[in-house]
C-alpha positions as CSV (number, residue, x, y, z in Angstrom):
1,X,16.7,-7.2,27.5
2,X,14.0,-10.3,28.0
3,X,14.4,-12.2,25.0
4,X,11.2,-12.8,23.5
5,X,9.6,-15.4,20.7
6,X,8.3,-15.0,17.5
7,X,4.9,-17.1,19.7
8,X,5.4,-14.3,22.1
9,X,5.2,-11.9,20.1
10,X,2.1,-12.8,19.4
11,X,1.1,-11.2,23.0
12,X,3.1,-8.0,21.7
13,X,2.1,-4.6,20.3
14,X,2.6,-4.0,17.1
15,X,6.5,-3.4,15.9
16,X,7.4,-0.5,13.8
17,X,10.8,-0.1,11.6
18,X,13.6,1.3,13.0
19,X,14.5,3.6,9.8
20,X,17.5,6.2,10.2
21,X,15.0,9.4,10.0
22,X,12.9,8.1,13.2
23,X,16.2,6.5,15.0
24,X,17.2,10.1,17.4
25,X,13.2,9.9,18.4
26,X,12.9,6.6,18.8
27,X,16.1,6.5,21.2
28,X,15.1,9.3,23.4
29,X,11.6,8.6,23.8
30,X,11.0,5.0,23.6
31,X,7.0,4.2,22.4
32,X,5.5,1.2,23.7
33,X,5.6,-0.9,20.4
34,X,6.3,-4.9,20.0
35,X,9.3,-4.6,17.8
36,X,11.5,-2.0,16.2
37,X,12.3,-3.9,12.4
38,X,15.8,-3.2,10.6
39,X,17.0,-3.1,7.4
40,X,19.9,-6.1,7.5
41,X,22.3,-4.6,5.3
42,X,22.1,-1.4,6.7
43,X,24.3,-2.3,9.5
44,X,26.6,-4.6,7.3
45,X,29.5,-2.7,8.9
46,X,29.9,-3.5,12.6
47,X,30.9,-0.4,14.4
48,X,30.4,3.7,13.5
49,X,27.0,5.2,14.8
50,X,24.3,3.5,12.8
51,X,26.1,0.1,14.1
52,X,25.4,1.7,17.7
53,X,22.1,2.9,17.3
54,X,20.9,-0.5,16.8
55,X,22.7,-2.0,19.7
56,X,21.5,0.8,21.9
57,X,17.6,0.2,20.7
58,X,18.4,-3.8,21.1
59,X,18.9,-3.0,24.5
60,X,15.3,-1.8,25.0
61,X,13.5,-4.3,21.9
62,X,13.3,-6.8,20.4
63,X,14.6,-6.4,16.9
64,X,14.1,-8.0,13.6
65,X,16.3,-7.9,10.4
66,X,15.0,-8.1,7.5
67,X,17.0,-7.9,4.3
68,X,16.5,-6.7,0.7
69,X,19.6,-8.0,-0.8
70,X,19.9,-11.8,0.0
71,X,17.8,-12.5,-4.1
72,X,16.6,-15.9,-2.9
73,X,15.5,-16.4,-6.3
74,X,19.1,-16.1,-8.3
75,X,20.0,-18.9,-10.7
76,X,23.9,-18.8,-9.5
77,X,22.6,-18.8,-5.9
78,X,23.0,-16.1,-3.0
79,X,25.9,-14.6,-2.8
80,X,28.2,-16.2,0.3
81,X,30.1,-12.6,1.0
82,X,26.3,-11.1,1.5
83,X,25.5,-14.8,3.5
84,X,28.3,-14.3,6.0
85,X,27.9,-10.6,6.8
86,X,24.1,-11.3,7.6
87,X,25.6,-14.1,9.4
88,X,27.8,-12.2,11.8
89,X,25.2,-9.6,12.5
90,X,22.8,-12.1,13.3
91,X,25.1,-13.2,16.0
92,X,25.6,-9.7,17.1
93,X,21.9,-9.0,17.2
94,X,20.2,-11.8,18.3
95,X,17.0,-11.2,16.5
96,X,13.9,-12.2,17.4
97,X,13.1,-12.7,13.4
98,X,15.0,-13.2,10.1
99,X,13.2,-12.2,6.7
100,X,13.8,-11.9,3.4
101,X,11.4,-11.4,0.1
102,X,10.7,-14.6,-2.0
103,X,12.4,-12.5,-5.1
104,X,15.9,-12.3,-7.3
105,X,17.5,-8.7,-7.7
106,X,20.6,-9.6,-8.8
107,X,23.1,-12.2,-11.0
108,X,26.2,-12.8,-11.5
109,X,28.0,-9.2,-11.2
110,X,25.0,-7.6,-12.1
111,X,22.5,-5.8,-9.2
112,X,19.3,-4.3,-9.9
113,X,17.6,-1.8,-7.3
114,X,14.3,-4.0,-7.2
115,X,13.1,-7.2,-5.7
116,X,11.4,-8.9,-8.8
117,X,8.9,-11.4,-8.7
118,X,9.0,-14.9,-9.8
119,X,8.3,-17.4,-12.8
120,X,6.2,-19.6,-11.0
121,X,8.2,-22.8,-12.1
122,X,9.1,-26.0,-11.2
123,X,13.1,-24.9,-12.1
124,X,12.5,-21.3,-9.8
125,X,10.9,-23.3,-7.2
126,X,14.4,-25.8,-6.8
127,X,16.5,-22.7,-6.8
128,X,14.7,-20.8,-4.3
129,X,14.5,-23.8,-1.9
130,X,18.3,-24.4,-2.5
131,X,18.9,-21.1,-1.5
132,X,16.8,-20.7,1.1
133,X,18.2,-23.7,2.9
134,X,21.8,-22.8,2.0
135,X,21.1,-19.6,4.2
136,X,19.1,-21.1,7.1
137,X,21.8,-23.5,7.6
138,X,24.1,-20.9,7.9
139,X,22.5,-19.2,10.3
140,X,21.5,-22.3,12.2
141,X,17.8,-21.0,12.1
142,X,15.0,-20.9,10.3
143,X,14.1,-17.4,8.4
144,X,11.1,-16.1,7.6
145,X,10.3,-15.3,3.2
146,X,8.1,-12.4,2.2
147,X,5.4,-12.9,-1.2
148,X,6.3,-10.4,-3.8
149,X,4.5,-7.4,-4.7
150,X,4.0,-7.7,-8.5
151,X,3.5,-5.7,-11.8
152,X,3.7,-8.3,-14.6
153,X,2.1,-11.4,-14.8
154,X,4.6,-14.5,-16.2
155,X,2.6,-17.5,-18.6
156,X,0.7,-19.8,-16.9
157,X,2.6,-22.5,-15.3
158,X,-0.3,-24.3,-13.7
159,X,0.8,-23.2,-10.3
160,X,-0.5,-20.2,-8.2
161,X,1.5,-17.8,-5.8
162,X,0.2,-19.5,-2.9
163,X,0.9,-23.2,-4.1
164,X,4.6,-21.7,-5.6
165,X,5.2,-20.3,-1.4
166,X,3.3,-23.0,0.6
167,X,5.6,-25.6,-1.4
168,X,8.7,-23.4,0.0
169,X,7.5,-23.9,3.0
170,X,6.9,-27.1,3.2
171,X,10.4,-28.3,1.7
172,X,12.5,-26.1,3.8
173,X,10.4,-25.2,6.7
174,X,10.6,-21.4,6.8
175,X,7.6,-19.5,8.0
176,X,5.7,-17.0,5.9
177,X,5.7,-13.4,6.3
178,X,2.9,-12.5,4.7
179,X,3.2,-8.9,3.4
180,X,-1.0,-7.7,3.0
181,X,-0.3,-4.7,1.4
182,X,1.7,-6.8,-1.4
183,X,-1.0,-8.9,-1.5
184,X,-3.4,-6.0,-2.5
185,X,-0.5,-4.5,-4.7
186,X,-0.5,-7.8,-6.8
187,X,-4.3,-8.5,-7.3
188,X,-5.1,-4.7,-8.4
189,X,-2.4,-5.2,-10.6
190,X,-2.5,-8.6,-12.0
191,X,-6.4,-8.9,-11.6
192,X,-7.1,-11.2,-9.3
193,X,-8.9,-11.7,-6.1
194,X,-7.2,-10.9,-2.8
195,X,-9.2,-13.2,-0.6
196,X,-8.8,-15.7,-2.8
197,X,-5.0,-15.7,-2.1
198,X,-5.5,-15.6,1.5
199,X,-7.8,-18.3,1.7
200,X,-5.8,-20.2,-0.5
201,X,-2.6,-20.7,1.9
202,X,-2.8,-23.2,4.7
203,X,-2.7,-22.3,8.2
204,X,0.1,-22.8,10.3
205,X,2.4,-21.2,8.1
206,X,2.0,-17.4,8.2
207,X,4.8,-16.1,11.4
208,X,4.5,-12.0,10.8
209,X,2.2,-9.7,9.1
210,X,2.9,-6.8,7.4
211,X,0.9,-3.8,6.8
212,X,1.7,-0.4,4.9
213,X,0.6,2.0,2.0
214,X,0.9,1.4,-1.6
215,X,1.4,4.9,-4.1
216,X,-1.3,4.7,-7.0
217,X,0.2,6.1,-10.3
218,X,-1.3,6.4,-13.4
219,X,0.4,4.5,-16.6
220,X,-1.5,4.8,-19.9
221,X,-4.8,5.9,-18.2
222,X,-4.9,2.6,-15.9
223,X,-4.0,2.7,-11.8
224,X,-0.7,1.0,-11.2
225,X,-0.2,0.1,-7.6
226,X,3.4,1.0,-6.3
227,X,4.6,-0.6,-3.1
228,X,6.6,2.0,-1.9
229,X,5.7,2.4,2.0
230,X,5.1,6.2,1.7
231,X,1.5,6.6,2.6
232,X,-0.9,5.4,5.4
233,X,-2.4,1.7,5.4
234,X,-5.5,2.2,2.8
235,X,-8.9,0.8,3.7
236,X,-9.1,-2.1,1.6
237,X,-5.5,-3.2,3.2
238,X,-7.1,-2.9,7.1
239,X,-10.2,-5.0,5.7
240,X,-7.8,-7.8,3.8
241,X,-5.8,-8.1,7.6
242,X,-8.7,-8.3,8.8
243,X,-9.7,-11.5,7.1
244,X,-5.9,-12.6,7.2
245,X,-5.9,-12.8,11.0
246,X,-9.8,-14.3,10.6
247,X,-7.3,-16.4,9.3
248,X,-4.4,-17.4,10.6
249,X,-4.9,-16.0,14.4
250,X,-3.2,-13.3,15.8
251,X,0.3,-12.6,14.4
252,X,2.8,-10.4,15.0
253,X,2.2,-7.5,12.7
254,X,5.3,-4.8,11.8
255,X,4.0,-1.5,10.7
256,X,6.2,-0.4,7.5
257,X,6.6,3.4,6.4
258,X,9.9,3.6,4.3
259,X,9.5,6.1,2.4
260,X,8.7,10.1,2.8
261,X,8.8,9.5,6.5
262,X,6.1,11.2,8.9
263,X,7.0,12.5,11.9
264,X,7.3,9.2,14.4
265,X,3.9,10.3,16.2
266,X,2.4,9.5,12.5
267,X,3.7,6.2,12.6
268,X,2.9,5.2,15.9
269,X,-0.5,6.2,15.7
270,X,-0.7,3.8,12.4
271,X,0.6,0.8,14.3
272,X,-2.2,1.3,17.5
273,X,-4.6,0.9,14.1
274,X,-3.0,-2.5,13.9
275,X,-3.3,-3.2,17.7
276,X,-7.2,-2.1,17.7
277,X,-7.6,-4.9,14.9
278,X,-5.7,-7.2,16.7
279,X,-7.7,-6.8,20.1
280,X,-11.2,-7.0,18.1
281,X,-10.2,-10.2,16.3
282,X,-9.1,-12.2,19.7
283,X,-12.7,-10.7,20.7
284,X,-14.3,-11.9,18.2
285,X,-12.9,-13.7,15.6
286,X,-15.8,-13.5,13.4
287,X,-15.2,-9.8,13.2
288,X,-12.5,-10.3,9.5
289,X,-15.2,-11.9,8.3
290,X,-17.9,-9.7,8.9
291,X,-16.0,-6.6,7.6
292,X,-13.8,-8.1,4.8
């Protein structure tokens, strides 16, 4: 297997995640994408056939984990039993990327099946960095922390999503995966403007994109967007990337469908989208802006 970069990847097609539904098709035919992306503690347990499968398509990609269950943002920290089993696959893997979501979803003994947003506080700023760099030094790398998708808005704190993340940053030098379709998800919901938020974190920070579709559902005769990965990449999401890599240059990009899976033709099909925007941006890099 060459071992590629996060900066090479930048040269890369589009990646698409590895999800158990596409894994028998994905194996025996082998599509010309970047990346295949896996859920971390999916393979938790070293060994049986998932544990394979990943090995096997590691053999032929590069991979990326990315985890749902670290909660960056508990009060009593991450849990070190979840720490040191991401840490060992890590080592197994290799990965060419680490990621997590810049959320809590658990504390103390209790779990919830969501990644929750924030407070946008000094107090959940502190813990998330503490956390943050508890796990990177761990794993003796850096990782890359996703913005939230979000349904409530907290009180105003005086400090934005994008100040609350770039500050992350900037104390313990992760990278930003910058999630478009949560950003879309958010500013329908919480009312705000979503090229605002983009133009509103610095460059230099953003290391992967990624792009999928939200679910609309109604709640007391107002649209509620749902970012549950079970439709195609809307409009408005391929004009926001657009602008994002107007942005923040050409990034490697992970097309996400978790959720009533297509067949893998669907999804490939989604990600050469993602390529075509790619290739007319580093053609003209004026294009985000002309069609944002």
């Amino acid at each position: 297997m060459q071992k590629l970069t996060p900066e090479k990847l930048k040269h890369a097609k589009t990646g698409i995640g590895l999800r158990s539904g596409h894994m028998a098709d994905i194996l025996a035919t082998q599509p010309d994408v970047g990346f295949l992306e896996a859920h971390s503690e999916n393979y938790f347990r070293i060994g049986g056939v998932p544990f394979e499968n990943l090995m096997c398509a590691r053999a032929d990609y590069a991979i990326s984990l990315h985890g749902v269950g670290l909660s960056l943002g508990s009060a009593d920290g991450v849990r070190e039993d979840h720490v040191q089993k991401l840490k060992i696959l890590v080592d197994l893997v290799d990965p060419v990327m680490v990621s997590e979501h810049i959320s809590w979803s658990g504390i103390g003994d209790a779990a919830l099946p969501d990644l929750l947003p924030l407070p946008l506080t000094e107090e959940a700023l502190d813990i998330t960095c503490r956390n943050i760099t508890h796990v990177q030094d761990t794993l003796g790398r850096i990782i890359f922390v996703e913005n939230p998708s979000c349904y409530i808005s907290f009180p105003d704190t005086g400090m934005t999503e994008p100040e609350f993340i770039t500050r992350i940053i900037q104390r313990t030098g992760c990278k930003l995966l910058l999630d478009i379709n949560n950003i879309e998800v958010s500013a329908h919901n919480l009312g705000y403007d979503p090229l605002a938020y983009i133009n509103a974190l610095p460059t230099g920070i953003v290391g992967e994109m990624h792009l999928a579709g939200y679910q609309i559902n109604t709640v007391g005769g107002e649209d509620v967007y749902i970012d549950a990965h079970n439709n195609p990449v809307y409009d408005n999401v391929w004009h926001l990337y657009d602008a994002a890599l107007a942005r923040f240059g050409n990034t490697p990009t992970l097309l996400e469908w978790d959720a009533d899976l297509p067949a893998l033709d669907v999804l490939l099909a989604e990600a050469a989208k993602a390529d075509t925007h790619r290739m007319t941006h580093k053609k003209d890099p004026s294009h985000a802006q002309k069609t944002a």
